[in-house]
C-alpha positions as CSV (number, residue, x, y, z in Angstrom):
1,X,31.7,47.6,33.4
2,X,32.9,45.9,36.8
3,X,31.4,43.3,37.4
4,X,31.8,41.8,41.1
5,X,32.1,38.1,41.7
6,X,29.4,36.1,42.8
7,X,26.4,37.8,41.2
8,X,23.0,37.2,42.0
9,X,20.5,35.2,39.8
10,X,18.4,38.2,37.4
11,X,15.2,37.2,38.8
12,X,11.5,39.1,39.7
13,X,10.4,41.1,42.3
14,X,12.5,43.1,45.0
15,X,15.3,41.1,47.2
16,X,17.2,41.0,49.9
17,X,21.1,41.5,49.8
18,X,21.8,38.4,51.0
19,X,18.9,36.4,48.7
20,X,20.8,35.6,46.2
21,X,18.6,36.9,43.5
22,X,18.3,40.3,42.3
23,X,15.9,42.2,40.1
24,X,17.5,44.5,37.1
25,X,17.4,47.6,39.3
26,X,19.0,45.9,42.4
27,X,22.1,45.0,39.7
28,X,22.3,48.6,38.6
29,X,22.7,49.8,42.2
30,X,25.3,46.9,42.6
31,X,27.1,47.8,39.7
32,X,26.9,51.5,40.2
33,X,28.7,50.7,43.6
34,X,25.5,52.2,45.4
35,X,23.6,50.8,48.5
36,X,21.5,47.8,47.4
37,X,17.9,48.9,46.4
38,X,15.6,48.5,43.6
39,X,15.8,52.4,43.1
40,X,19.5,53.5,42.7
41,X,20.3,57.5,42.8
42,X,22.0,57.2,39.2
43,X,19.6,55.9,37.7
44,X,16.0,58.3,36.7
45,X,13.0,57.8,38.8
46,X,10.9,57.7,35.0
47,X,13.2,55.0,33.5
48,X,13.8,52.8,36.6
49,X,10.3,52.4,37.0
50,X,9.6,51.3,33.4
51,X,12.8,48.8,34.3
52,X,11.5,47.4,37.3
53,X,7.9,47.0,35.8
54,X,9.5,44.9,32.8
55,X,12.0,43.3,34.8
56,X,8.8,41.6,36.7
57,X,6.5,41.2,34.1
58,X,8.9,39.4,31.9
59,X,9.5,35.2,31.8
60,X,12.8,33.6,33.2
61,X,14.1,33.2,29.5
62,X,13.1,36.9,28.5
63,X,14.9,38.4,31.0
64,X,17.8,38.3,29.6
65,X,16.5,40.9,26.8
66,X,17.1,43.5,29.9
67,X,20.9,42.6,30.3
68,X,22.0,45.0,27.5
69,X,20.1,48.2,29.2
70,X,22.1,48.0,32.4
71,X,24.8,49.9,31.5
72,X,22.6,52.8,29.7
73,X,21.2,52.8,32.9
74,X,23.7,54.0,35.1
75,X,24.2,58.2,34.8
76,X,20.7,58.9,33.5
77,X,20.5,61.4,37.0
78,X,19.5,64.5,35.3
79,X,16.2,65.9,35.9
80,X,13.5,69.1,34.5
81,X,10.1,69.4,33.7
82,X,11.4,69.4,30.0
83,X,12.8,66.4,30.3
84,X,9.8,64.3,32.3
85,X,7.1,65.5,29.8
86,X,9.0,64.6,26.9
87,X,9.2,60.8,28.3
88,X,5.7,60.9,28.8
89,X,5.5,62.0,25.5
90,X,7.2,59.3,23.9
91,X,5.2,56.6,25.9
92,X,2.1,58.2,24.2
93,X,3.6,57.4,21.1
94,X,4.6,54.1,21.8
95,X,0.7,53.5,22.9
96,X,-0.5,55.3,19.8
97,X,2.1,53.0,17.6
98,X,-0.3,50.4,18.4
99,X,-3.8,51.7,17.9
100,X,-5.2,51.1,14.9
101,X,-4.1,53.7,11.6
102,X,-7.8,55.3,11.6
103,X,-7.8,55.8,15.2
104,X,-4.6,57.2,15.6
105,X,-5.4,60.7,15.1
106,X,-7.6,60.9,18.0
107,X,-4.0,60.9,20.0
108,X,-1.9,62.9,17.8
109,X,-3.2,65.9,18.1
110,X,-2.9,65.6,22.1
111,X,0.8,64.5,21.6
112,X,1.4,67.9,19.1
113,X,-0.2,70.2,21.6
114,X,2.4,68.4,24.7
115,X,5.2,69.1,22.6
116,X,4.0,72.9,21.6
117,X,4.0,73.1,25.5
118,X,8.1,71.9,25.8
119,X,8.6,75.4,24.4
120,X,6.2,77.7,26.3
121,X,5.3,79.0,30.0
122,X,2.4,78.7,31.4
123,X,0.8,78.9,35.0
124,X,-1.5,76.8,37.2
125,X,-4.9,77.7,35.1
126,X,-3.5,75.7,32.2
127,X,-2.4,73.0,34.3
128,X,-5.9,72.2,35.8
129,X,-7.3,72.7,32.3
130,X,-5.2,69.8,30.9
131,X,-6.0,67.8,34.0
132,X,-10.0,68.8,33.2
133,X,-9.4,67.6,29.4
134,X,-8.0,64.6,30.7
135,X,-10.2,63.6,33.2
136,X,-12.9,64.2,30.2
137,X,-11.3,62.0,27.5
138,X,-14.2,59.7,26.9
139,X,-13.7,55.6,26.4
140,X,-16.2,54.4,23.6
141,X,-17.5,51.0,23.9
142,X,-15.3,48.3,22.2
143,X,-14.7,44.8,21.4
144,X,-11.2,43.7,23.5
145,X,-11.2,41.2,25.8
146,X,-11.4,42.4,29.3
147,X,-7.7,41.8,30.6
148,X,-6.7,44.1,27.3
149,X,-9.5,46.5,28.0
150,X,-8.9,46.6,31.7
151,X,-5.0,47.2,31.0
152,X,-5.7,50.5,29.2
153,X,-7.9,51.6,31.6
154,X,-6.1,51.1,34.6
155,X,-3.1,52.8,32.8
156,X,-5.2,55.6,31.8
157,X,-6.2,56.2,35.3
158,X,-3.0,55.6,37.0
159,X,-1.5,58.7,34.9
160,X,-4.7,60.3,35.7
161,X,-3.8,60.0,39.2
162,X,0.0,61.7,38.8
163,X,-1.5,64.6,37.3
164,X,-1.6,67.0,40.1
165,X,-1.9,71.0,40.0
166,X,2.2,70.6,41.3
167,X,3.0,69.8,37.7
168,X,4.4,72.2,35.1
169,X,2.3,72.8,31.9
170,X,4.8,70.6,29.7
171,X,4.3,67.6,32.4
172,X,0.6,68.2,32.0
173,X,0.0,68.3,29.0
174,X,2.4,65.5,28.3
175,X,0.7,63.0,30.7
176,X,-3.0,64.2,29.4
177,X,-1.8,62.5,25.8
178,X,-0.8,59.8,27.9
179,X,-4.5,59.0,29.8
180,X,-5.9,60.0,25.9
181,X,-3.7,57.2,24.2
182,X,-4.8,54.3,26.8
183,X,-8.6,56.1,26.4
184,X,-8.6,55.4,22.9
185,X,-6.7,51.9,23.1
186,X,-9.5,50.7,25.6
187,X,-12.0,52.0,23.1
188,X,-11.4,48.7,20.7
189,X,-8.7,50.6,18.9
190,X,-5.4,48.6,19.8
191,X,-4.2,46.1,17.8
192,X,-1.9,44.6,19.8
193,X,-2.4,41.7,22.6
194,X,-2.0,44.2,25.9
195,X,-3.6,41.7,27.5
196,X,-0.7,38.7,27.2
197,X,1.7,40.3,30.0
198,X,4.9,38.3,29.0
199,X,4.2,39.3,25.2
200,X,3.7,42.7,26.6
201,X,6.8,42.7,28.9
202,X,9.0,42.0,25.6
203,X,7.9,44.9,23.7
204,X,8.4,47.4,26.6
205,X,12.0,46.4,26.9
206,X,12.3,47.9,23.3
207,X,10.1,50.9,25.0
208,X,12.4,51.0,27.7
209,X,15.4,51.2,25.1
210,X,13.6,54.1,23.0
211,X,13.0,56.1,26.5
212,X,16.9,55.9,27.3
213,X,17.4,57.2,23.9
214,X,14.9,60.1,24.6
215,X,16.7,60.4,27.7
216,X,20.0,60.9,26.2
217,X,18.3,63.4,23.1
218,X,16.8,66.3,25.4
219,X,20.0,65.9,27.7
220,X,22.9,65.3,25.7
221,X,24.3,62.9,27.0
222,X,27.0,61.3,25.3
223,X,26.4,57.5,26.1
224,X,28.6,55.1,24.6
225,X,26.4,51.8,24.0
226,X,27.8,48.5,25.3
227,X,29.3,46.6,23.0
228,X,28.8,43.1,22.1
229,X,31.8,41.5,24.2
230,X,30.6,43.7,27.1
231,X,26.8,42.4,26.9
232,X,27.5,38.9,26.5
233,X,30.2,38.5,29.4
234,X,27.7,40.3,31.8
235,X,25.0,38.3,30.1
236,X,27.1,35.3,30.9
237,X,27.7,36.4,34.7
238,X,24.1,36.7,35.6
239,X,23.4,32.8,34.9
């Protein structure tokens, strides 16, 4: 990896060239040799999203936990309906990895009908029938506090709100498991503390990893992880 002199601090938030701080997007573009920005052409849309939402969600000292992604990063520019529902797909599992064992099963059937879909054609009707099912995934009342609660739900709606009659089947389905995961979690059913954002922020850089690794499964890409000498000189360059 080259690493230019004179990096910027890893910090949060978007920057300007010149701030002297950069967020872990901006040092993928920097890297990659690109035009600064927080959303680089190598890297995909899906994953630099999930790297720029943990990147600011995550304490000084955590940070750091991103350095080792960078370079996985970098080539992840392929792109199909294929591979976008089976990301989503594997952020419904990671949501249903945290539900509780006896609820889990109001997910998993919702994650094997998105996969049955990776394998079949379909048209608009079953597009606006998964967006109906979605919309129509109940919440039951539950005990979480509210930022925990209020977490799921907003999640649930925001993939609500991508689900447009634009997608193919496989994307539809895919993000319906999605909004049903985060509708169950909000129902009282997660056990983990959604609501602590920097506790949060560490487990979704192991998310983030498992993504690139589902990246790399549906499109073969041969990606050689960094080794140890790699991550801890560019670890060392970005203090």
């Amino acid at each position: 990896m080259n690493v230019p002199e004179a990096l910027p601090t890893l910090s949060a938030g978007s920057h300007d060239a010149d701030h002297g701080e950069a967020c872990v997007m901006e040092y993928v573009a920097l890297l990659a040799g690109e035009a600064w920005s927080d959303r680089p052409e190598c890297t995909h849309p899906m994953l630099a999203h999930e790297a720029r939402t943990t990147n600011d969600l995550l304490r000084d000292g955590d940070r750091p936990r991103l350095v080792p992604l960078i370079g996985r990063l970098f080539g992840t520019t392929e792109d199909s309906p294929e591979l976008r529902a089976s990301l989503r797909i594997e952020q419904a599992r990671q949501v249903t990895a945290l539900l509780e064992p006896g609820a889990r099963s109001r997910v998993t059937g919702a994650i094997d009908e998105a996969e049955a879909w990776l394998s079949r054609e379909g048209d608009s009707t079953d597009v606006r029938r998964a967006i109906d099912e979605a919309m129509a995934c109940p919440r039951q009342p539950g005990d979480l506090d509210a930022a925990h609660t209020s977490f799921h739900l907003n999640a649930s709606r925001v993939f609500a709100f991508v689900m447009t009659p634009d997608l193919e089947p496989a994307e539809a389905y895919a993000a319906k498991a999605l909004v049903v995961a985060h509708r169950v979690a909000a129902s009282g059913e997660c056990r983990a503390d959604c609501g602590n954002e920097p506790a949060r922020a560490r487990r979704m850089v192991k998310d983030l990893t498992r993504l690139i690794d589902v990246y790399d499964e549906v499109t073969g890409r041969d990606a050689t992880p960094p080794t140890q000498v790699t991550v801890s000189e560019l670890a060392q360059s970005l203090h």
